[in-house]
C-alpha positions in Angstrom: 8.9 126.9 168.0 12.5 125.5 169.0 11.0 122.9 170.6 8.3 121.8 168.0 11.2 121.6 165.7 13.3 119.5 167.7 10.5 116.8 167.8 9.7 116.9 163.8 13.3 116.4 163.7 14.1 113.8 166.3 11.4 111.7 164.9 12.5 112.2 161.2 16.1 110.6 163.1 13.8 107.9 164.5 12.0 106.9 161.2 15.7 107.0 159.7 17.2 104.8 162.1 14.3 102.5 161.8 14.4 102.5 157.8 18.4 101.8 157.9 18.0 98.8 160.5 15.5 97.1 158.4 17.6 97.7 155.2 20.4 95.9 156.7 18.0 93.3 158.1 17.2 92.3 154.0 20.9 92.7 153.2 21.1 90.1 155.3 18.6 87.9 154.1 19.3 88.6 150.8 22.9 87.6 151.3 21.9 84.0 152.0 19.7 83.7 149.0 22.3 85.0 147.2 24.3 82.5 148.5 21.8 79.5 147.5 21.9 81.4 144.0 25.8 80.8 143.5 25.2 77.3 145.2 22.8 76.4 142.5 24.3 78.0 139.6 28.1 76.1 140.2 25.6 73.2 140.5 24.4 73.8 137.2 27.1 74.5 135.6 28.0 71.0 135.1 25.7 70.3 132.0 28.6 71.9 130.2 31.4 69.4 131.4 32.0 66.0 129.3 29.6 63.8 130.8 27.6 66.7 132.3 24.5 66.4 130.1 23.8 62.0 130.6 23.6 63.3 134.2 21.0 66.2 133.6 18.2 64.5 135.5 20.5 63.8 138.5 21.9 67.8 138.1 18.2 69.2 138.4 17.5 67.1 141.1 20.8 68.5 142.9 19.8 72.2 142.4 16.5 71.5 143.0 17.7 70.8 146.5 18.9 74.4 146.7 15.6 75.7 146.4 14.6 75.0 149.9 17.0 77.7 151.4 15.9 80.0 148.7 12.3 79.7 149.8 12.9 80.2 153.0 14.9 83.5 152.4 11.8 84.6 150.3 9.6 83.9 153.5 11.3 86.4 155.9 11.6 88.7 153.2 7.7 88.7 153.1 7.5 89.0 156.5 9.9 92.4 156.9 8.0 93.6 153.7 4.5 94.8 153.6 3.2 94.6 149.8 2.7 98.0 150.0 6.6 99.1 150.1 7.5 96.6 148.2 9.1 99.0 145.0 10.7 101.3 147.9 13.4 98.3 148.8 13.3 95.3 145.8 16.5 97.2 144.7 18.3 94.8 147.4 17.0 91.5 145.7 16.5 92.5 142.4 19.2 91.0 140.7 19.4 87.9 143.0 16.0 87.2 141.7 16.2 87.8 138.1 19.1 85.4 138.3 17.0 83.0 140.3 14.2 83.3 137.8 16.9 82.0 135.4 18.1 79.8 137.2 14.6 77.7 137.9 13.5 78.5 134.1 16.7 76.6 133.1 15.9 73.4 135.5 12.5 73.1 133.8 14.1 73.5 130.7 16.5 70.8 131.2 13.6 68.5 132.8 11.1 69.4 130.6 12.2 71.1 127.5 9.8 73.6 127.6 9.6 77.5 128.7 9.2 77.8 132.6 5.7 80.2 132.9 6.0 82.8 135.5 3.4 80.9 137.8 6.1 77.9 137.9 9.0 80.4 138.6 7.1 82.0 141.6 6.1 78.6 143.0 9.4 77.3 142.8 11.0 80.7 144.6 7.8 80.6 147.1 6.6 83.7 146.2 3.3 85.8 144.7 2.3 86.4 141.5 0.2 89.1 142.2 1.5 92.2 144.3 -1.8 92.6 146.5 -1.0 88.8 147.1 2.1 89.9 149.3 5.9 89.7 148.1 6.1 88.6 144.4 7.9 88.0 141.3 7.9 91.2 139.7 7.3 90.5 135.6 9.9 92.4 134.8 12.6 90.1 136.7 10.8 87.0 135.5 11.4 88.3 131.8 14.9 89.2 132.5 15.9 86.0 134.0 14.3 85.0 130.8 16.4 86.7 128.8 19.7 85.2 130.5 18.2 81.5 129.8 19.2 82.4 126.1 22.4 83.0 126.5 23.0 79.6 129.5 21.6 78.0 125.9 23.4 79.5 123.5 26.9 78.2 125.5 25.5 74.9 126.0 24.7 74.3 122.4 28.4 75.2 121.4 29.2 72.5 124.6 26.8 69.3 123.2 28.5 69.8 119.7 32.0 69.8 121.4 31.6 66.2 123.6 29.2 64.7 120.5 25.4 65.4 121.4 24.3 66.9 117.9 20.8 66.6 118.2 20.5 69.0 121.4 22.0 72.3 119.2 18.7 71.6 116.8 16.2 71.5 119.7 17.3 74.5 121.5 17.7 76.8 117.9 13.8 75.8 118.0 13.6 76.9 121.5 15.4 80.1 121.2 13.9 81.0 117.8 10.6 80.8 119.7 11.5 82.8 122.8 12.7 85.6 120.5 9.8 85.4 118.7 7.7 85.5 122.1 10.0 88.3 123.0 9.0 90.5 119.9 5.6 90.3 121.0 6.2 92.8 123.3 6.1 96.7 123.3 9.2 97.0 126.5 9.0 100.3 127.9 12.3 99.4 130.3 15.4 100.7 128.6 17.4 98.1 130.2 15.3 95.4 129.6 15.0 96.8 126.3 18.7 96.7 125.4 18.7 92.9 126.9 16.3 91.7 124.5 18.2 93.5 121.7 21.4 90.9 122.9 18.7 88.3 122.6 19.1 87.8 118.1 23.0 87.3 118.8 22.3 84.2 121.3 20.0 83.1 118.3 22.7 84.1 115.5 24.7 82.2 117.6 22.9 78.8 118.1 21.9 79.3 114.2 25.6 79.0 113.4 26.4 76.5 115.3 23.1 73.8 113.3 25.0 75.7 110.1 27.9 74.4 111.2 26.3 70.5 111.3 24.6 70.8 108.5 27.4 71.6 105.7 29.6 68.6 108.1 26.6 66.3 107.3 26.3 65.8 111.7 23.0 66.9 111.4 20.9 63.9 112.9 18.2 63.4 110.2 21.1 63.8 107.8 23.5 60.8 109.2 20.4 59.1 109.6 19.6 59.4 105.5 23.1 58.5 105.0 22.6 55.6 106.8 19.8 54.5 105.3 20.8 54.9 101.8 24.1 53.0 103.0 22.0 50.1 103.9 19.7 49.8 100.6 23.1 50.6 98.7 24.8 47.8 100.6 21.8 45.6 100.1 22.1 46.0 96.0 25.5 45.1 95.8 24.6 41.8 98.0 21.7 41.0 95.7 24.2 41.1 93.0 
């Protein structure tokens, strides 16, 4: 009996052992796409410096760059991770990839103006969609990096208003507006991604005041624009007189 105990035991040790080795392995890994992720966000982060936002295009293309490290991170995570145990470890990328998801959904923003689909995410992380696939982007990460796009957008407009860009503030209210509206869509069974979404009307509220705030100032684009014009045909009467 001692000794049948002793080996159930000893290889319980072993299997420990083993799983502890391989956690440290991803730590790791993850710590260098973690790395890339800080990398790229600083990167970013200059779209709300004056200047910053004539030099989008060139920005993207910078953190774009990033991406490459990122991927490759990804790729020896798949291969230390069958799909099968993929739920028993994500804990130890989780968050780098939410914020990754934002990250990439905030390029394609920028380049694009439009919402980055989960399909575009995964392909620019080099990962799955689907979990029998391999190692994927899990939805819920893709909607949470999501989620912090709002509030990157709710800082830059405040930032265009301050260095004199007032038409951006305008296009992403339309953007937001539309996420949350996307957002409500949903029936979220994830308390955390749950109270996320709820921070989700303030970055809205937020963007909202700020168009107010152009409006009753007469910035508003289409409003200088009809002052302008009605500048001109005034200007145009008293000349004909």
């Amino acid at each position: 009996m001692s000794y049948s105990v002793n080996n159930i035991f000893t290889a319980f040790q072993e299997y420990l052992n083993s799983d502890q080795d391989l956690r440290e392995e991803i730590r790791t890994i993850v710590k260098d796409i973690e790395q890339s992720s800080r990398e790229m966000l600083t990167t970013l982060q200059r779209i709300h410096s004056e200047g910053g936002q004539k030099e989008i295009a060139a920005i993207c293309s910078d953190a774009r760059k990033l991406l490459g490290p990122v991927r490759g991170g990804f790729a020896k995570l798949s291969e230390k991770i069958p799909y099968q145990t993929y739920y028993r470890y994500n804990d130890h990328w989780r968050f780098a990839t939410q914020r990754l998801t934002f990250l990439v959904s905030l390029i394609i923003y920028l380049e694009t103006s439009k919402l980055a689909t989960r399909e575009e995410a995964a392909q620019a992380l080099g990962v799955q969609i689907e979990r029998e696939n391999g190692f994927h982007l899990d939805l819920e990460d893709y909607l949470f990096g999501l989620l912090q796009l709002s509030s990157e957008l709710s800082r830059l407009a405040v930032n265009s208003v301050t260095y004199g860009d007032y038409a951006r503030p305008i296009e992403l209210s339309r953007f937001v507006t539309e996420l949350n509206a996307g957002f409500r869509l949903l029936n979220l069974k994830n308390d955390n991604l749950r109270k996320r979404f709820d921070a989700l009307k303030y970055d809205v509220k937020k963007i909202e005041e700020v168009v107010y705030d152009l409006t009753i100032r007469g910035l508003k684009p289409e409003l200088v624009a009809q002052q302008a014009s009605s500048h001109e045909e005034h200007a145009g009467v008293v000349l004909q007189q």
